[in-house]
TIRO-2110 file (N, C-alpha, C; in Angstrom, 1 decimal):
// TIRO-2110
11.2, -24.4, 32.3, N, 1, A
10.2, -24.8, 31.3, CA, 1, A
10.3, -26.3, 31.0, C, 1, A
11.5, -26.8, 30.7, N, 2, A
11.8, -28.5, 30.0, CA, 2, A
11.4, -29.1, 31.7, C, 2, A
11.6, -28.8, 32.7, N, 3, A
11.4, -29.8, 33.8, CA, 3, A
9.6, -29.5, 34.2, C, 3, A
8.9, -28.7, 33.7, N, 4, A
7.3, -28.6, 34.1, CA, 4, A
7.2, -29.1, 33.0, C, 4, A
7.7, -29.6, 31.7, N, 5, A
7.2, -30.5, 30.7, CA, 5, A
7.2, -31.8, 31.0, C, 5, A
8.4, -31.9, 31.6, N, 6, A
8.5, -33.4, 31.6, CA, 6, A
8.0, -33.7, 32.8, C, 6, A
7.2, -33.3, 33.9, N, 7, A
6.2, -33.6, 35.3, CA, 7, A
5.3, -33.4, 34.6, C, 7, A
4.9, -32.6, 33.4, N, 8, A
3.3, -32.5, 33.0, CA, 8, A
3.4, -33.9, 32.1, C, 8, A
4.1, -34.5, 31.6, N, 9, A
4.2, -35.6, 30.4, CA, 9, A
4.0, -36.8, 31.8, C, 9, A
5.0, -36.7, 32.8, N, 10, A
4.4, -37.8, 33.8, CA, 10, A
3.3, -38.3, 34.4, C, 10, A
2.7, -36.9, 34.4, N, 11, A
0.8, -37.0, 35.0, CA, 11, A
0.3, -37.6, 34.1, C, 11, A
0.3, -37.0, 32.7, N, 12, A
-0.1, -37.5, 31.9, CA, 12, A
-0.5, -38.9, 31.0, C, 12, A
0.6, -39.4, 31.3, N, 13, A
1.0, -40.9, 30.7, CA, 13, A
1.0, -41.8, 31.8, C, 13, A
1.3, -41.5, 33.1, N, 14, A
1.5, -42.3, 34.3, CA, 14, A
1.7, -43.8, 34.0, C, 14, A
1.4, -45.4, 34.1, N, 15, A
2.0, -46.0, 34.0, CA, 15, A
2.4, -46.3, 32.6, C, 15, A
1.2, -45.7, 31.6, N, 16, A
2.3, -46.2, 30.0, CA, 16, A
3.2, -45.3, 29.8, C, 16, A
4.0, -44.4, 31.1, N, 17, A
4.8, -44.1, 30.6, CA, 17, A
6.2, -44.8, 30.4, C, 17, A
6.0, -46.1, 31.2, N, 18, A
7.2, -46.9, 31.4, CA, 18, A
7.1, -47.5, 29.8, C, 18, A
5.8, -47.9, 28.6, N, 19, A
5.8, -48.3, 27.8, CA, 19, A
6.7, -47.5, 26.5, C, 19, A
6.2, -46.2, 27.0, N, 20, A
7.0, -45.2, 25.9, CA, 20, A
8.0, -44.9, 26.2, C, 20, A
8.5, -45.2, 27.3, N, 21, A
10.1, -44.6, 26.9, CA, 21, A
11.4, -46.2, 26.5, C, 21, A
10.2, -47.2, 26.6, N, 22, A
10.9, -48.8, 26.5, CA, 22, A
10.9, -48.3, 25.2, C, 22, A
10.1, -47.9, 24.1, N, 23, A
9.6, -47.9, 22.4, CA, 23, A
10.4, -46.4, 22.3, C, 23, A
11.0, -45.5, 23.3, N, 24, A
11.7, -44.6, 22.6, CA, 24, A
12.9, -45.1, 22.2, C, 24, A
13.2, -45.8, 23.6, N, 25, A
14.7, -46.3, 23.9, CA, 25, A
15.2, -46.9, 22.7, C, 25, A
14.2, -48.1, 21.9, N, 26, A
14.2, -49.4, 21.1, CA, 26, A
14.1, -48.6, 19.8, C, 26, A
13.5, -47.5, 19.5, N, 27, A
13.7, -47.0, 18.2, CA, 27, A
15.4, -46.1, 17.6, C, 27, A
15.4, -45.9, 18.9, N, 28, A
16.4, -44.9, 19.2, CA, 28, A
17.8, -45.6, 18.9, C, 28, A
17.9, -46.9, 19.3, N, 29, A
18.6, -47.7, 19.2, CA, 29, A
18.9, -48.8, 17.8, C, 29, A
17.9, -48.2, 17.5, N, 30, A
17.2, -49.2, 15.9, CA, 30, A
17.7, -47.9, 14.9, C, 30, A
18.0, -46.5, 15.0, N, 31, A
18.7, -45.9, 14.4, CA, 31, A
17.5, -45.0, 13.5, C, 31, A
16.5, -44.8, 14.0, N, 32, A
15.1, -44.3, 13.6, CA, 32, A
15.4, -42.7, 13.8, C, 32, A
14.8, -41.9, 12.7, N, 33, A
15.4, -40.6, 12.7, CA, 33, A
14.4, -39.6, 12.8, C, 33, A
14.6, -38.3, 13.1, N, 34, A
13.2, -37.4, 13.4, CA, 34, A
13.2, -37.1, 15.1, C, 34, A
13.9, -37.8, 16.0, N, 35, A
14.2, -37.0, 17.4, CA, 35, A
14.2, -36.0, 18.4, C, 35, A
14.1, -35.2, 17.4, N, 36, A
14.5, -33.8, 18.2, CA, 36, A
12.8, -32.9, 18.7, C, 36, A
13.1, -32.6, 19.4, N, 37, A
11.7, -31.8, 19.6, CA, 37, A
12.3, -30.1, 20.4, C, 37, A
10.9, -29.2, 20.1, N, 38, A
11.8, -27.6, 20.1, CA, 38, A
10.1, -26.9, 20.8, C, 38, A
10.4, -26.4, 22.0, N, 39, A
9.4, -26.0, 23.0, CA, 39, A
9.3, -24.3, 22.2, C, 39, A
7.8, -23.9, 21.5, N, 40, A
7.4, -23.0, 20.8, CA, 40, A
6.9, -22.1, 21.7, C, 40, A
7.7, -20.6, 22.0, N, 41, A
6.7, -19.9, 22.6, CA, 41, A
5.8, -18.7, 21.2, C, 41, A
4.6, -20.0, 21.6, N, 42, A
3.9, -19.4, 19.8, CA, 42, A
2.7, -19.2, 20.4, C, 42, A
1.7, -18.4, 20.5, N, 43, A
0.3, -18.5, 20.9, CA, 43, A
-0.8, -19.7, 19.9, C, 43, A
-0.2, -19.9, 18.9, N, 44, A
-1.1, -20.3, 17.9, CA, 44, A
-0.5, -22.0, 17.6, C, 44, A
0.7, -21.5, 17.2, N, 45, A
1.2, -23.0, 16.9, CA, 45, A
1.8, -23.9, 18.2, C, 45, A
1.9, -25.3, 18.2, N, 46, A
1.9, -25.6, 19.4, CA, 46, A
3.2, -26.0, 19.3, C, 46, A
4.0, -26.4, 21.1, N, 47, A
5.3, -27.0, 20.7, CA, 47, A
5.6, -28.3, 19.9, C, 47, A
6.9, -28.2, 19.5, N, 48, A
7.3, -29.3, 18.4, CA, 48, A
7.8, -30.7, 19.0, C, 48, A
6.6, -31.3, 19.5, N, 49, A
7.1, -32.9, 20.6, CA, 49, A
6.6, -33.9, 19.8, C, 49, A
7.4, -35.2, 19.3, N, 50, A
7.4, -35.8, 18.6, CA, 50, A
6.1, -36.9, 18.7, C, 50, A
5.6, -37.1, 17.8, N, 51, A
4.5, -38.2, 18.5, CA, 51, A
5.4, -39.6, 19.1, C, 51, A
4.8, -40.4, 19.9, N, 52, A
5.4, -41.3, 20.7, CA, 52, A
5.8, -42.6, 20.0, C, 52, A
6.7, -43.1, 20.0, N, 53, A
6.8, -44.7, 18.8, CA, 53, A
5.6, -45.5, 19.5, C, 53, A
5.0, -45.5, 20.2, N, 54, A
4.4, -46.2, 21.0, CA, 54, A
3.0, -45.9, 20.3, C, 54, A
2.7, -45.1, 20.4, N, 55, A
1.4, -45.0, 19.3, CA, 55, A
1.6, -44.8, 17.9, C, 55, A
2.9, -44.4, 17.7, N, 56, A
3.2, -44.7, 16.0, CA, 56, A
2.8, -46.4, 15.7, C, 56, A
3.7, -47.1, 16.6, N, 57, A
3.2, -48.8, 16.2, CA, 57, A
1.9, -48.8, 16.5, C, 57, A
1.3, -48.8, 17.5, N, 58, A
-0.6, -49.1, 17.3, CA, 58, A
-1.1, -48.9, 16.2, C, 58, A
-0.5, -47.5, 15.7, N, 59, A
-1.1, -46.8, 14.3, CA, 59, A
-1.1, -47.7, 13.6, C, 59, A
-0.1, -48.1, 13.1, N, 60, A
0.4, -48.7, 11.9, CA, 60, A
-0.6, -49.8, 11.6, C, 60, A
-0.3, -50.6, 13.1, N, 61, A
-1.6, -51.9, 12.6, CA, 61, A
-2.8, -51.6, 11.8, C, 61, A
-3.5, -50.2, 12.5, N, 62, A
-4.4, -50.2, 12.0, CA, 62, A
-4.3, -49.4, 10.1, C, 62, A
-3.4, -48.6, 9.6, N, 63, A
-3.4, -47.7, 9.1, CA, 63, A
-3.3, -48.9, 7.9, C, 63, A
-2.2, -49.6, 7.6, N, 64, A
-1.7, -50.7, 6.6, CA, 64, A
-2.6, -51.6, 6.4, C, 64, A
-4.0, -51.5, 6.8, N, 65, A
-5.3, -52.0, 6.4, CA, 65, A
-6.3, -51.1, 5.2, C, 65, A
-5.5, -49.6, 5.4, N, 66, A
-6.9, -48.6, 4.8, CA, 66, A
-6.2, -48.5, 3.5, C, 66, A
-7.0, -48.3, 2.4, N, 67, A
-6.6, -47.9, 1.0, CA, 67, A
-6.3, -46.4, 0.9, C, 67, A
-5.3, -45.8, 0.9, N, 68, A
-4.9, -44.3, 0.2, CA, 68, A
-3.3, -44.4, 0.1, C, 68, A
-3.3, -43.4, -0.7, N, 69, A
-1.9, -43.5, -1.3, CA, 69, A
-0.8, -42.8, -1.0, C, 69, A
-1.7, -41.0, -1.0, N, 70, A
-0.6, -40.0, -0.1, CA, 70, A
-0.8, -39.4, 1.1, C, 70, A
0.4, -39.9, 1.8, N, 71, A
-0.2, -39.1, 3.8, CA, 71, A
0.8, -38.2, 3.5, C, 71, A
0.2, -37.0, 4.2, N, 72, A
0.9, -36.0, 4.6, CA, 72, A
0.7, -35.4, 6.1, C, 72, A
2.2, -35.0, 6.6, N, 73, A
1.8, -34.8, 7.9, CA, 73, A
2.2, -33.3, 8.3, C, 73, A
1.0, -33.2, 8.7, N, 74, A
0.4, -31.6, 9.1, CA, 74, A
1.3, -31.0, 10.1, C, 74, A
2.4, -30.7, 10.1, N, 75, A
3.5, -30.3, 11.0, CA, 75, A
4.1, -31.2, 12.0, C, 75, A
4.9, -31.4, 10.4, N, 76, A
5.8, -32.5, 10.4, CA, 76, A
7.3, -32.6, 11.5, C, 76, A
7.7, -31.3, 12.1, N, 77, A
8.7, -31.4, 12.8, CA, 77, A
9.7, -31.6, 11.8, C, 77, A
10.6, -32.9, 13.0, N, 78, A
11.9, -33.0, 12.6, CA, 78, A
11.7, -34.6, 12.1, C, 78, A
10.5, -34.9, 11.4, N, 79, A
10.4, -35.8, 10.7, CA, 79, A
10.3, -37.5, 11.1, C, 79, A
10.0, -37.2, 12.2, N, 80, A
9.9, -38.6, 13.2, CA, 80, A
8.5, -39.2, 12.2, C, 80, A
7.7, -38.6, 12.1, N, 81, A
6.2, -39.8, 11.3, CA, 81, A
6.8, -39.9, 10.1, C, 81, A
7.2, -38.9, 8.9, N, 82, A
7.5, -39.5, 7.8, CA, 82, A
8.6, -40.7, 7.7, C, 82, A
9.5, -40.5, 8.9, N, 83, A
10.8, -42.0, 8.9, CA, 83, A
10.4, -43.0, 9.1, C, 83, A
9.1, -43.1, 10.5, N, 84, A
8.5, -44.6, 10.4, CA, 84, A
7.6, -45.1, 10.0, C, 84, A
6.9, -44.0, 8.9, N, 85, A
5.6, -44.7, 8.6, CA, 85, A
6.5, -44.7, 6.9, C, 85, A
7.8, -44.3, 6.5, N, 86, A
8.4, -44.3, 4.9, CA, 86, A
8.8, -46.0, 5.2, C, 86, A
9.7, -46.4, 6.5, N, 87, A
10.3, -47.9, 6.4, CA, 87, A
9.2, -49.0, 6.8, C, 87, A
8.1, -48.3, 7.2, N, 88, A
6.7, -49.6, 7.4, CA, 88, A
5.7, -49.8, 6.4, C, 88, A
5.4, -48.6, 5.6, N, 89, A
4.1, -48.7, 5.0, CA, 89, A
5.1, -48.7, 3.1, C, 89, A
4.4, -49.4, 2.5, N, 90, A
5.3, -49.7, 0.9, CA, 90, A
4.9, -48.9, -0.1, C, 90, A
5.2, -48.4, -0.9, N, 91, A
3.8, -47.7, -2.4, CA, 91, A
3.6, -46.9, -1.8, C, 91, A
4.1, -45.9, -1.1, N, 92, A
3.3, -44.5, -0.6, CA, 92, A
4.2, -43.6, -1.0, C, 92, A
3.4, -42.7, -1.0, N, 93, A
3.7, -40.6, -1.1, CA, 93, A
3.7, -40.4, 0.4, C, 93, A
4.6, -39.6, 0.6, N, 94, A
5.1, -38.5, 1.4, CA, 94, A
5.0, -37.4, 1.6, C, 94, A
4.5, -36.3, 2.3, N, 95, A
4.8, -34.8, 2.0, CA, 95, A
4.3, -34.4, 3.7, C, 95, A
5.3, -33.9, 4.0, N, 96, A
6.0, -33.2, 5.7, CA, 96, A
5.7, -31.7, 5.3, C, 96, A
4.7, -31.0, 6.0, N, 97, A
4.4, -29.2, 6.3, CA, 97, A
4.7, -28.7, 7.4, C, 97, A
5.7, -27.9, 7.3, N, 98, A
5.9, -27.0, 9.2, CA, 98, A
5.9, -25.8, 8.6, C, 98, A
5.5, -25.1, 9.5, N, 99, A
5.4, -24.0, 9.5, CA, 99, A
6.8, -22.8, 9.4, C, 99, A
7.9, -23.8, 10.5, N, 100, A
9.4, -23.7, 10.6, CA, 100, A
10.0, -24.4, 9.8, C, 100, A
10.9, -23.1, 9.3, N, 101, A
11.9, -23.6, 7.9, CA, 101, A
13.0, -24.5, 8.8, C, 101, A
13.6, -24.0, 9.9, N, 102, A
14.6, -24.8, 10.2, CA, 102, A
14.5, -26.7, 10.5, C, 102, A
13.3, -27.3, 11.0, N, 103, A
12.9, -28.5, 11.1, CA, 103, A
12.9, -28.9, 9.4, C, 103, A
12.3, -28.3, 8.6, N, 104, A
12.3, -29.0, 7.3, CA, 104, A
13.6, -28.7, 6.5, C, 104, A
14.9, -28.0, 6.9, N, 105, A
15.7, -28.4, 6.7, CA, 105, A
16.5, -29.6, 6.8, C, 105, A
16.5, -29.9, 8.4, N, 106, A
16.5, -31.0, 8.9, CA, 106, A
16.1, -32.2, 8.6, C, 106, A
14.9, -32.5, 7.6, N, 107, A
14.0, -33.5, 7.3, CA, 107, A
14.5, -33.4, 6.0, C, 107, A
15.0, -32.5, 4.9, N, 108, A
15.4, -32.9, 4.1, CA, 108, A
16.8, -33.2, 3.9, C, 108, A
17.5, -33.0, 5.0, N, 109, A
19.1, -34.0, 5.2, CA, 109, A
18.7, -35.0, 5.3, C, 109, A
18.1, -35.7, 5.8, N, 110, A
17.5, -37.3, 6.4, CA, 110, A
16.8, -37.8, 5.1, C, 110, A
15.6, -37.3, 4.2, N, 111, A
15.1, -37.7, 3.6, CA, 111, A
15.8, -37.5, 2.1, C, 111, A
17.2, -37.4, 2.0, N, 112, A
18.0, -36.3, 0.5, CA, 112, A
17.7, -37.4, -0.5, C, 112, A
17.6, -39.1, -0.2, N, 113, A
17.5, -40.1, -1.0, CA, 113, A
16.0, -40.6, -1.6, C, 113, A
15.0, -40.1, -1.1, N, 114, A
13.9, -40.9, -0.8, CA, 114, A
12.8, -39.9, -1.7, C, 114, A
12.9, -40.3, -3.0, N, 115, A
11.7, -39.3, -4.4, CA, 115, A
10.7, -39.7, -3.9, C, 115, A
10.0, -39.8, -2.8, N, 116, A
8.6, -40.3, -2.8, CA, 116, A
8.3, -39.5, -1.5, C, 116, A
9.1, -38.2, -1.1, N, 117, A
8.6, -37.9, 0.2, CA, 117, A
9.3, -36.2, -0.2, C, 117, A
8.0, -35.5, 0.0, N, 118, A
8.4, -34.4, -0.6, CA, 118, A
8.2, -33.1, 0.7, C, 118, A
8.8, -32.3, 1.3, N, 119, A
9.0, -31.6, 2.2, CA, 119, A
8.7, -29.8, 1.9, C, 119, A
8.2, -29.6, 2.3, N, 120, A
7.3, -27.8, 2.3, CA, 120, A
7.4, -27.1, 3.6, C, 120, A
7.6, -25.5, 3.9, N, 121, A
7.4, -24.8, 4.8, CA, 121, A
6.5, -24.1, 4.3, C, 121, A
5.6, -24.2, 5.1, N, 122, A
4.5, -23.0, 4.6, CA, 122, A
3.7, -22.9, 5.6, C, 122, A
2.7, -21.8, 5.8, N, 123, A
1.7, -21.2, 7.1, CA, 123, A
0.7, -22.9, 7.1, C, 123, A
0.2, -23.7, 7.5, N, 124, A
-0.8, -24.6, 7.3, CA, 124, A
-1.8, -23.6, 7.6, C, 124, A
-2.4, -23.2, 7.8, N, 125, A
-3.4, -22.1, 8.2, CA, 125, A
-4.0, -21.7, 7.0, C, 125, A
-3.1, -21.1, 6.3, N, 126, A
-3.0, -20.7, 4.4, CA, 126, A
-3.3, -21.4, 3.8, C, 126, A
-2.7, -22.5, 3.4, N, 127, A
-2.1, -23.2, 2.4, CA, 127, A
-2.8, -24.3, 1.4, C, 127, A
-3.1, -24.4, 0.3, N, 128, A
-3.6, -24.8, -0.9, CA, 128, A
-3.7, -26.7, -0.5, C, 128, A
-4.7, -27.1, 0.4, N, 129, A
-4.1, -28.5, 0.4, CA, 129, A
-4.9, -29.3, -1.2, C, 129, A
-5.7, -29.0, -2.1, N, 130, A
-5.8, -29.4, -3.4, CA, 130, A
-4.6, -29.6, -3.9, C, 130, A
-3.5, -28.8, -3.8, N, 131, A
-2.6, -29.5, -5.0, CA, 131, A
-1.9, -30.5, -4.4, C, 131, A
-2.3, -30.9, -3.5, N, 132, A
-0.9, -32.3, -2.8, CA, 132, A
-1.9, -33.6, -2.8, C, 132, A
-3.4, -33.3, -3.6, N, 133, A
-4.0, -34.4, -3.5, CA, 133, A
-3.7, -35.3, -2.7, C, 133, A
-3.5, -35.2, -1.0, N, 134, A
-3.3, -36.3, 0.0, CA, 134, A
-4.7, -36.8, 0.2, C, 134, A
-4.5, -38.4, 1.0, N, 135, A
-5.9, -39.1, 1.2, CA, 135, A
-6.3, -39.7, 2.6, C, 135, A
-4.9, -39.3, 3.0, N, 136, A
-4.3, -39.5, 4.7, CA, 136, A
-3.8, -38.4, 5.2, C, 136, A
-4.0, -37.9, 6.5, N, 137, A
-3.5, -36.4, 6.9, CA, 137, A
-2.9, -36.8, 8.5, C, 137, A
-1.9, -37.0, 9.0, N, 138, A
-1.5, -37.2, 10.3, CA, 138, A
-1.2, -35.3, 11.2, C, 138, A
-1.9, -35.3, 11.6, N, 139, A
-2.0, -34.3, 12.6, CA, 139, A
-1.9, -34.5, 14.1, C, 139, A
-0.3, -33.9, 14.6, N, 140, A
0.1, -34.2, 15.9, CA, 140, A
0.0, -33.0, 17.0, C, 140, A
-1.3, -32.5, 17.3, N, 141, A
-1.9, -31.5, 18.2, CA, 141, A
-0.8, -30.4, 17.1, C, 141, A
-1.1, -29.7, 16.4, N, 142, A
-0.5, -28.7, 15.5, CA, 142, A
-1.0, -27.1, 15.5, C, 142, A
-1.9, -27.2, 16.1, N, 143, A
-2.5, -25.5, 16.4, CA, 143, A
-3.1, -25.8, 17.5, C, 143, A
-3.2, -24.5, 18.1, N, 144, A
-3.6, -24.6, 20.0, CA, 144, A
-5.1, -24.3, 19.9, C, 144, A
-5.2, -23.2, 18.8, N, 145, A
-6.9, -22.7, 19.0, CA, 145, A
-7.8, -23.5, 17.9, C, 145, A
-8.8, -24.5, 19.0, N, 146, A
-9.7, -25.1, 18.6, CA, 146, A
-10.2, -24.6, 17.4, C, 146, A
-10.9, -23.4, 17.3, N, 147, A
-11.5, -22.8, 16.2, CA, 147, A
-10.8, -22.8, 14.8, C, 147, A
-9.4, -22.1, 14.7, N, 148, A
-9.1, -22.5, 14.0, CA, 148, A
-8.5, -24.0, 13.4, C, 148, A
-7.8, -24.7, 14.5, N, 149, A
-8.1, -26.2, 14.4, CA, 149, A
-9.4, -26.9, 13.1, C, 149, A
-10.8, -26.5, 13.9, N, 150, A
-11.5, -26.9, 12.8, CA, 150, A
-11.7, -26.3, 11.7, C, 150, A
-11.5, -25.1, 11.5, N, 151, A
-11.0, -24.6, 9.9, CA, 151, A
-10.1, -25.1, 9.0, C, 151, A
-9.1, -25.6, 9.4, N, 152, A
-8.3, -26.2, 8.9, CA, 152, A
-8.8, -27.5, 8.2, C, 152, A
-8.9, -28.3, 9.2, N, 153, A
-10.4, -29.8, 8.7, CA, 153, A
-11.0, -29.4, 7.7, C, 153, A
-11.7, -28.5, 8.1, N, 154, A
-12.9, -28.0, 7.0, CA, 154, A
-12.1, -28.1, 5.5, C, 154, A
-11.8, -27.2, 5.7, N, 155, A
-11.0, -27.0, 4.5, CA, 155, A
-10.1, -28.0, 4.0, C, 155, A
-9.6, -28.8, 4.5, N, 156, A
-9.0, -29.7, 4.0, CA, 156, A
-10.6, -30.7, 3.2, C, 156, A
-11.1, -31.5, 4.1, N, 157, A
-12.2, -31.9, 3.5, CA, 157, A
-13.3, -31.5, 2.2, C, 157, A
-13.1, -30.2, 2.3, N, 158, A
-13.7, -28.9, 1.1, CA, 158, A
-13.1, -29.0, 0.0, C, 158, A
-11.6, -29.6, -0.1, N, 159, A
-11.2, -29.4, -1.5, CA, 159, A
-11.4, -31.0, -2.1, C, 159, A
-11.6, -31.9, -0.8, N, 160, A
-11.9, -33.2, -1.9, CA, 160, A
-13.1, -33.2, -2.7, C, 160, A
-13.1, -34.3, -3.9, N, 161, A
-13.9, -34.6, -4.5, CA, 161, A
-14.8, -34.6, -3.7, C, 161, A
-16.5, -34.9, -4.4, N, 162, A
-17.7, -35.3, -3.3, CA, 162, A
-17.7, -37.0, -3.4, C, 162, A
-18.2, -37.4, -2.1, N, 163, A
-18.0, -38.2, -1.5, CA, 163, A
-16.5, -39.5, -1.7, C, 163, A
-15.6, -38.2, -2.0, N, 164, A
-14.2, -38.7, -1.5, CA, 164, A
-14.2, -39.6, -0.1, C, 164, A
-13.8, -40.2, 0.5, N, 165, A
-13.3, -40.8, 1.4, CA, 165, A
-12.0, -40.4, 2.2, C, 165, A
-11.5, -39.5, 3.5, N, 166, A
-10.0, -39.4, 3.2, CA, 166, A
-9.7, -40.4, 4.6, C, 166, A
-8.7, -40.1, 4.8, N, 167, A
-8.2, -40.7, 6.5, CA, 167, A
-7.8, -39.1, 7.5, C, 167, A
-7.7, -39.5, 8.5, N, 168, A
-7.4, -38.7, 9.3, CA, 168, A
-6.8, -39.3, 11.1, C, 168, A
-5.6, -39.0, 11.4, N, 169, A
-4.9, -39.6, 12.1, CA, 169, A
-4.9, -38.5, 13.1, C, 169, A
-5.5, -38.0, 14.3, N, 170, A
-5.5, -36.8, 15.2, CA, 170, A
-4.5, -37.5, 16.5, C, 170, A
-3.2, -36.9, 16.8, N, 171, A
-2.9, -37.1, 18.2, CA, 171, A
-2.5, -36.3, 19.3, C, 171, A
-3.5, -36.5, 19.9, N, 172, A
-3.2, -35.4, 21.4, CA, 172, A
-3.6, -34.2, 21.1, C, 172, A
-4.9, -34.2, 20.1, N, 173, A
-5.6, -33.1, 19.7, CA, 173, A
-6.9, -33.1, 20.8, C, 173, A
-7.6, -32.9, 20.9, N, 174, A
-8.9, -32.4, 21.5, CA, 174, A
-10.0, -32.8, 21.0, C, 174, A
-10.4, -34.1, 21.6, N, 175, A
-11.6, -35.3, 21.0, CA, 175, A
-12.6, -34.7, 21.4, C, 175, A
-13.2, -33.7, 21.8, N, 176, A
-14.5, -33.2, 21.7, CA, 176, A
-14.9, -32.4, 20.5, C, 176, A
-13.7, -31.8, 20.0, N, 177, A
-13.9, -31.2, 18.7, CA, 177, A
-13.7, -31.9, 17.6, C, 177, A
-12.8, -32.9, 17.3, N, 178, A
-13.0, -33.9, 16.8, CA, 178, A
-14.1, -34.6, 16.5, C, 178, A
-15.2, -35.0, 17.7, N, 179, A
-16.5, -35.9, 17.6, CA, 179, A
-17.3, -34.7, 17.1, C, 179, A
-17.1, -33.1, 17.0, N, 180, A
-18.1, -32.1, 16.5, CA, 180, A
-17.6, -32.3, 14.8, C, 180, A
-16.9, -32.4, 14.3, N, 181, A
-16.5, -32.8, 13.1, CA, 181, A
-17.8, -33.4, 12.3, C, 181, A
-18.0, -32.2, 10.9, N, 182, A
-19.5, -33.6, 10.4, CA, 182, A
-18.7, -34.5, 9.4, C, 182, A
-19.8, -35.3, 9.2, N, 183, A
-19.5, -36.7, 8.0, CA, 183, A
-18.8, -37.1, 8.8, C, 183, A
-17.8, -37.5, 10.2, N, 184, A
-17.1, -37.9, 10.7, CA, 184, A
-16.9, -39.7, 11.4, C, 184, A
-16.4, -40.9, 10.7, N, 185, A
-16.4, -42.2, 11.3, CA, 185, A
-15.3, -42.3, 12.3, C, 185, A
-15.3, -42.7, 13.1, N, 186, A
-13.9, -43.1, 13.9, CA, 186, A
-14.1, -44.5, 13.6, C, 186, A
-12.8, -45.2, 13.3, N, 187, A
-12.0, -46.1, 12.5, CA, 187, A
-11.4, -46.4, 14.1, C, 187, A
-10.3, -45.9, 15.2, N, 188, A
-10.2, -46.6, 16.8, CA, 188, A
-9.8, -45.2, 17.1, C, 188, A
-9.8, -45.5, 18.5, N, 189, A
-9.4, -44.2, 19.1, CA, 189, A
-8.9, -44.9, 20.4, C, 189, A
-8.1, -44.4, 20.9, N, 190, A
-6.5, -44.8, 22.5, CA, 190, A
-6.6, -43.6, 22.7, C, 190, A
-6.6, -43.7, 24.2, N, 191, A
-6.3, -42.7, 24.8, CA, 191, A
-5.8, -43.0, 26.7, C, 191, A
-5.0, -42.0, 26.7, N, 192, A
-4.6, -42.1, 28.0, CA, 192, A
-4.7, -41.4, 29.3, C, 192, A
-5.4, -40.6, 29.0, N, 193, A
-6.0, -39.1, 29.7, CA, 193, A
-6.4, -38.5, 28.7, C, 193, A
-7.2, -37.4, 29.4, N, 194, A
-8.2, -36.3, 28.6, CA, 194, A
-7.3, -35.6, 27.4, C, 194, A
-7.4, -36.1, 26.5, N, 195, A
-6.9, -35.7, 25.1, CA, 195, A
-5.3, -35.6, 24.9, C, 195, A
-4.9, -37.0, 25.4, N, 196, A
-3.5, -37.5, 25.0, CA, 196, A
-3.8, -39.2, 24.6, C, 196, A
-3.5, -39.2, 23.6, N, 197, A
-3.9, -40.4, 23.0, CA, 197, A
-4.2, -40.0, 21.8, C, 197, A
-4.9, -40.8, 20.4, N, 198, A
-5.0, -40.7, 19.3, CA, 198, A
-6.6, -41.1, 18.6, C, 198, A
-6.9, -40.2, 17.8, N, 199, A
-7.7, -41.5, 16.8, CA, 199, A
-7.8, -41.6, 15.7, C, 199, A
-8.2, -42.6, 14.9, N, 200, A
-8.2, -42.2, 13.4, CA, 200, A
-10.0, -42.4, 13.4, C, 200, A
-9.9, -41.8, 12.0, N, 201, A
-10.7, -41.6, 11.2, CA, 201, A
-11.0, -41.1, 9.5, C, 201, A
-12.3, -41.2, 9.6, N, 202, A
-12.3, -41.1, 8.0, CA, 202, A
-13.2, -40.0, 8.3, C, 202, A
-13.5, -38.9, 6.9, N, 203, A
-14.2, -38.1, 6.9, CA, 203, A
-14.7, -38.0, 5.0, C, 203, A
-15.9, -37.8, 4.4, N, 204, A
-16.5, -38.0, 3.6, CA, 204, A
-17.2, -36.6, 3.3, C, 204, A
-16.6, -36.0, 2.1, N, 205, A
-17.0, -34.5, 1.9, CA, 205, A
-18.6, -35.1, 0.8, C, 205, A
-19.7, -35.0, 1.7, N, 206, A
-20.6, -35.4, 0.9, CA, 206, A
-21.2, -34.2, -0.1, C, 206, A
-20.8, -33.0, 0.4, N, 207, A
-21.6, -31.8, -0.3, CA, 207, A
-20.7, -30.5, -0.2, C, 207, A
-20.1, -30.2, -1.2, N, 208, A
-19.8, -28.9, -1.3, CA, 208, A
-20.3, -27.7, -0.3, C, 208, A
-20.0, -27.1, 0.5, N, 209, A
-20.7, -25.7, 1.0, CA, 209, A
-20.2, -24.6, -0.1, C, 209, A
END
């Protein structure tokens, strides 16, 4: 299984794969925490592979331009997005959701110092996103089935105010469902093959359903 991952990650990436493993190497080395990744045999939830530092830094340029205050990342793993976007981005809220208790154990040994980044296990599928009043959502391919995929959006979108403004950071999710997304602006989008790469965006709850 780990050696048909790592020839499927080769096709995939083919020459920026030489870029991402230069920006694994360099983070890894820089003592950057959140590492580990855990192959899910889940029908629904997808495996736990860290997004790449390599598109973490592209992100960033663009992200430390947009006004919001709290990101939360939609299955958060072992905490790789909240460590480099807690030591790049200043004045922000935190809050990491997995679905697996053992990863947010993990993430709260690393994060035991840091009152501004607050850690949850719970179903995302379920779960109440009004009370975490977030305005930025990083989602790293987190559920397998499309359909529910966009329920999730939905609903996230559904609890903002009307004509809130939020962000939305999708990677290695599935940009056709993404561009079906309503109220939907894309802010940039990278990509390296058919739905590995990233994009951001904003999304605008203009009307209650």
């Amino acid at each position: 299984m780990i050696i048909k991952n790592i020839i499927r990650i080769i096709k995939i990436y083919k020459l920026a794969l030489i870029k991402i493993i230069y920006y694994e190497l360099l983070y890894l080395l820089r003592g950057y925490k959140g590492n580990k990744f855990n192959l899910i045999n889940n029908k629904l939830i997808a495996d736990n592979i860290p997004c790449p530092y390599y598109f973490l830094i592209r992100i960033e340029k663009t992200l430390k331009n947009l006004n919001f205050q709290t990101f939360l990342d939609l299955g958060c793993g072992y905490g790789r997005v909240l460590n480099f976007f807690n030591k790049r981005l200043k004045n922000k809220n935190f809050i990491g959701i997995d679905y697996f208790i053992e990863p947010i154990i993990n993430c709260k040994k690393i994060f035991t110092d840091f009152h501004n980044i607050k850690l949850i296990q719970a179903d995302i599928i379920k779960i109440d996103f009004l009370q975490y009043e977030a305005d930025c959502y990083f989602l790293n391919e987190p559920i397998k089935d499309n359909m529910i995929f966009t329920e999730v959006i939905k609903k996230i979108v559904d609890t903002q105010s009307i004509n809130k403004k939020i962000f939305f950071i999708f990677v290695n999710c599935n940009i056709d469902v993404i561009k079906s997304l309503r109220n939907i602006e894309f802010i940039e989008n990278y990509y390296l093959g058919k739905n590995k790469g990233y994009s951001i965006c904003s999304i605008r709850n203009e009307k209650k359903i």
